[in-house]
C-alpha positions as CSV (number, residue, x, y, z in Angstrom):
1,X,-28.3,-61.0,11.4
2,X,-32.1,-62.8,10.9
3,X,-34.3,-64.7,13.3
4,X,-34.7,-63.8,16.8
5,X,-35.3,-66.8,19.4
6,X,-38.9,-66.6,18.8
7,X,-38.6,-66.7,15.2
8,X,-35.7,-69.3,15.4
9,X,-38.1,-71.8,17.0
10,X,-41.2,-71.1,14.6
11,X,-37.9,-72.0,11.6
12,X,-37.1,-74.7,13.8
13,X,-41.0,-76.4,13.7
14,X,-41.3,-75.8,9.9
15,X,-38.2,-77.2,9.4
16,X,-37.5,-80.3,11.0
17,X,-39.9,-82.7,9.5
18,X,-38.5,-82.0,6.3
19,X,-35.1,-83.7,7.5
20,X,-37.2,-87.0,7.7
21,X,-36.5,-87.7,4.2
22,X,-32.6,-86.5,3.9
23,X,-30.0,-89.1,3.6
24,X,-28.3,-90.0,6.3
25,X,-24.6,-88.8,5.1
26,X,-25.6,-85.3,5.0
27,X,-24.4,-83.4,7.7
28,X,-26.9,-80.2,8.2
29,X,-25.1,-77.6,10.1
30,X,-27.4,-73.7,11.4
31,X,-25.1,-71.1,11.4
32,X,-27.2,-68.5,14.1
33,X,-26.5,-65.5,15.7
34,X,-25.0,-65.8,19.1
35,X,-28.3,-64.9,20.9
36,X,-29.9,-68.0,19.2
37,X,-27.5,-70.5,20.2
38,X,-28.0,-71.4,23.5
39,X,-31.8,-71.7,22.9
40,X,-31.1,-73.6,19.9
41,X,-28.8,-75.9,21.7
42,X,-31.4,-77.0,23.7
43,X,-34.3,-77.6,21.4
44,X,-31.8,-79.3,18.8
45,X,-30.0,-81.6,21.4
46,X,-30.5,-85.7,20.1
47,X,-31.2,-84.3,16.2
48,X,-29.1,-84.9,13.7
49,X,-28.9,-80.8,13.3
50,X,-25.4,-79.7,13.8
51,X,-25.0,-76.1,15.2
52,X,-22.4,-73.5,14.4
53,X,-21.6,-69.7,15.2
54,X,-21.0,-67.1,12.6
55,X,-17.4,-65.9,14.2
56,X,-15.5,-66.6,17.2
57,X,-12.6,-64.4,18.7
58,X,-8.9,-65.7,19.0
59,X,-8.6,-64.7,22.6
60,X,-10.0,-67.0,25.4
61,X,-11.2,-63.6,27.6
62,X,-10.1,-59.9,27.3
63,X,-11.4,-56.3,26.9
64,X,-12.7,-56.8,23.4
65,X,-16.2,-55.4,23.6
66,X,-19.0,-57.3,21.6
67,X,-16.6,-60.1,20.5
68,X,-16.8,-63.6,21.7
69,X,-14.6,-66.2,22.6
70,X,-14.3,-70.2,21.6
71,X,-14.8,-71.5,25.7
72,X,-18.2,-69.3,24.9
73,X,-19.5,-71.2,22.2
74,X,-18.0,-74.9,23.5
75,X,-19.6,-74.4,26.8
76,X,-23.0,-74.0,24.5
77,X,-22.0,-77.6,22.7
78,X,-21.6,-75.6,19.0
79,X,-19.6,-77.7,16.6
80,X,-18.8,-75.1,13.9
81,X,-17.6,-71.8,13.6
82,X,-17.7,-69.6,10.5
83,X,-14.6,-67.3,10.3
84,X,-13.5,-65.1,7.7
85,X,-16.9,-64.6,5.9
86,X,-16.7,-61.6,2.8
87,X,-19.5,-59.5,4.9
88,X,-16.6,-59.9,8.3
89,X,-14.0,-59.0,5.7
90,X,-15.9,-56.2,3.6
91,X,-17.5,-54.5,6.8
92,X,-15.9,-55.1,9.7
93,X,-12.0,-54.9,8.6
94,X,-11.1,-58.7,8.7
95,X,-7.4,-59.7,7.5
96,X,-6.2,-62.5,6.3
97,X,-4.4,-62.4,9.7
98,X,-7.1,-62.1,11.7
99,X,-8.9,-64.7,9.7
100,X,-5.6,-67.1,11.0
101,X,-5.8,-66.0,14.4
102,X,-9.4,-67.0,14.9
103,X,-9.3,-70.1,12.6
104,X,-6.3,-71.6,15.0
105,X,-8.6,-70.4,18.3
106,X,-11.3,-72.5,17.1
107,X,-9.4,-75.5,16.7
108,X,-7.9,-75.1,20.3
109,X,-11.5,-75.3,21.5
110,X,-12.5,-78.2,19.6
111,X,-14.4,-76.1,16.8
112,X,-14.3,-77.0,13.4
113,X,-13.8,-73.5,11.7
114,X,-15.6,-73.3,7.9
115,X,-13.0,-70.7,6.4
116,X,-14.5,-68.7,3.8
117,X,-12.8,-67.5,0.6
118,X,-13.6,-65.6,-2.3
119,X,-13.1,-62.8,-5.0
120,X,-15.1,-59.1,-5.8
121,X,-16.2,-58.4,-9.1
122,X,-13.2,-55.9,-9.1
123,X,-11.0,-58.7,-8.9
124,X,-12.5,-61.3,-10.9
125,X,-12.7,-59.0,-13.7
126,X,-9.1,-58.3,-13.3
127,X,-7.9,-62.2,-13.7
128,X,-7.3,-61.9,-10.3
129,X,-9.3,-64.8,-8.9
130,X,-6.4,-67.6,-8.1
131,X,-4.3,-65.7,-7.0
132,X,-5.8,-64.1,-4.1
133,X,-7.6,-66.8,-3.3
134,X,-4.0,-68.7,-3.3
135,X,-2.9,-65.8,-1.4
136,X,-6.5,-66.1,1.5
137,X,-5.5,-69.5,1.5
138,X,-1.4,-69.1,2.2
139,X,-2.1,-66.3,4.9
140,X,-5.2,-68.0,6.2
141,X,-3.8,-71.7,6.9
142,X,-0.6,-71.4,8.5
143,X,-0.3,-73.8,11.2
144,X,-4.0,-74.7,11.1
145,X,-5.0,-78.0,11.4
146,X,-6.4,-79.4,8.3
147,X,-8.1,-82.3,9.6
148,X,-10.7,-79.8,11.3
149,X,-11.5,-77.6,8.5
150,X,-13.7,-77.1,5.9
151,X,-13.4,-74.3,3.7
152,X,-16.2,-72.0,1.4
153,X,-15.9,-70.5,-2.1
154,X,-17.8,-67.3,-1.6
155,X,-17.6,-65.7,-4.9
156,X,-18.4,-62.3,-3.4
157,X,-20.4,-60.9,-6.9
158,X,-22.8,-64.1,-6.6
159,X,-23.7,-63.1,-3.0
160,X,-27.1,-62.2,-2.7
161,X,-27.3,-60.6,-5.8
162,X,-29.2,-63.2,-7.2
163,X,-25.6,-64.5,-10.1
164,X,-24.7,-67.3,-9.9
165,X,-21.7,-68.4,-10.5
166,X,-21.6,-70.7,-13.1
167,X,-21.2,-74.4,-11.5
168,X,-18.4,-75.4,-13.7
169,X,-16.5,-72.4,-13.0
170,X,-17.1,-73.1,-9.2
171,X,-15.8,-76.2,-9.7
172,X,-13.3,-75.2,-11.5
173,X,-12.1,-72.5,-8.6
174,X,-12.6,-75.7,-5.8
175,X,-10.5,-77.6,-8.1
176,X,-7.5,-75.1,-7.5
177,X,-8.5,-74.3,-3.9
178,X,-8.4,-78.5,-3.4
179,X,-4.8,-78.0,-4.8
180,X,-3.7,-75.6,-2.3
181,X,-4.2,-78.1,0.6
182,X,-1.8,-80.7,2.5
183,X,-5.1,-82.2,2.9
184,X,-7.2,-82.9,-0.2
185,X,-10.0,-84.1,1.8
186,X,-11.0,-81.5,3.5
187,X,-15.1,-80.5,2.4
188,X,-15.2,-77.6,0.3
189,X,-18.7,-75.8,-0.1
190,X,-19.7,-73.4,-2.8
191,X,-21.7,-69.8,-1.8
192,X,-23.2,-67.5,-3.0
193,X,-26.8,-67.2,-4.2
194,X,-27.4,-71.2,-3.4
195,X,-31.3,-71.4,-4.3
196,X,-33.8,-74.4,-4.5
197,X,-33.9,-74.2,-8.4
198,X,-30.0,-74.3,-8.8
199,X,-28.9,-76.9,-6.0
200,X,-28.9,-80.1,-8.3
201,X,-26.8,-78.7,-10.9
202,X,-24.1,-77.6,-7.9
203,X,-24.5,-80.5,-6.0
204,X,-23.6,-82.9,-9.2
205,X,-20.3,-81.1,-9.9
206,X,-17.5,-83.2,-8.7
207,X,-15.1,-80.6,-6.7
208,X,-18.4,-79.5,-4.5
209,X,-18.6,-81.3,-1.1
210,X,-22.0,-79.0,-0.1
211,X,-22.8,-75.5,0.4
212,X,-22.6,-72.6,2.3
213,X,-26.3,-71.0,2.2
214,X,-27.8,-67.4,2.9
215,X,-30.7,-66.3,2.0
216,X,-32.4,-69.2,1.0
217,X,-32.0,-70.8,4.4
218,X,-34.1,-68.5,6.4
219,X,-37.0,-70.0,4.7
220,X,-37.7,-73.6,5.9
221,X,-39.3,-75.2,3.0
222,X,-36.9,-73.3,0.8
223,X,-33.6,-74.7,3.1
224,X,-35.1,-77.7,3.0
225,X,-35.2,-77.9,-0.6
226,X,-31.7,-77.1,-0.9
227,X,-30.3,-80.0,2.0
228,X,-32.7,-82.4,0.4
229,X,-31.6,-81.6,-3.6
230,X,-31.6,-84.9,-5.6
């Protein structure tokens, strides 16, 4: 919840220029809240900035006060949807059901849902990390379309607390996540406290397809750092 439209378009000018030296593979996707997206539509439209919303409800219409639905976000021309992110989960009473309902709406509206995934502290210290991420993943996918998907390992611990998950343990964790798939090419992102100074070491690890940023991406030349790591 950052960045009104004001704010998104003073982002937007510090920003941009910095994409004149990324590779072109890279696929750059802003996640915004949904006041910024139509605006951002607009001033984005012919760059090679991909734009995505930060949930999306599994009804088309209905009496469900401050939600919004996927014919919303296509009619703005957003690509990607976020669903299932720890804070939805943690604060606002998301299921692993809920997560499925919304990640199959997406798709029927020509989204591409990033599903994310991840364990507390609580459970990671427990040894329960594979197995309820086997079980977010079980609940989560059934009958979703895994050629329109990508999914994020949120560690929830690493989240803005400034730890880091070790990179080879994220790997390791993407590695069994990878497993769990019908589709073992479907992009898998690490998050959770992505910064400038760590992005090389994730970015080399073999299992990590990208990222999934927070903080560090409401800063351009920080952001920029982190699409343009080497």
């Amino acid at each position: 919840m950052y960045k009104t439209q004001a704010e998104s378009q003073e982002f937007l000018q510090g920003f941009l220029p910095a994409l004149e030296e990324t590779p072109q593979g890279r696929e750059v996707v802003l996640c915004v809240p949904f006041t910024d997206l139509n605006l951002l539509s607009k001033s984005l439209h012919g760059s090679r900035i991909q734009l995505g919303a930060q949930n999306v409800h599994w009804e088309e219409s209905g009496a469900y006060t401050g939600e919004i639905s996927g014919p919303m976000l296509q009619e703005v021309g957003i690509r990607y949807v976020i669903v299932g992110h720890s804070e939805r989960r943690q604060y606002f009473g998301e299921t692993d059901e809920t997560v499925n309902l919304r990640l199959k709406a997406a798709q029927k509206n020509d989204l591409t849902p990033i599903l994310c995934v991840g364990e507390t502290k609580q459970q990671r210290d427990a040894g329960e990390t594979e197995s309820l991420i086997i079980r977010q993943l079980e609940k989560g996918l059934v009958n979703v379309d895994q050629t329109n998907l990508v999914i994020a390992y949120e560690p929830i611990w690493a989240i803005g607390t400034g730890d880091t998950c070790e990179t080879s343990e994220a790997n390791r964790v993407i590695s069994v996540i990878r497993k769990q798939l019908k589709n073992p090419d479907v992009p898998i992102q690490y998050g959770g406290s992505v910064k400038p100074n760590n992005i090389d070491e994730i970015m080399i690890q073999p299992e990590i397809d990208g990222v999934l940023v927070g903080g560090a991406s409401l800063e351009p030349a920080s952001f920029a750092r982190i699409v343009n790591y080497k």
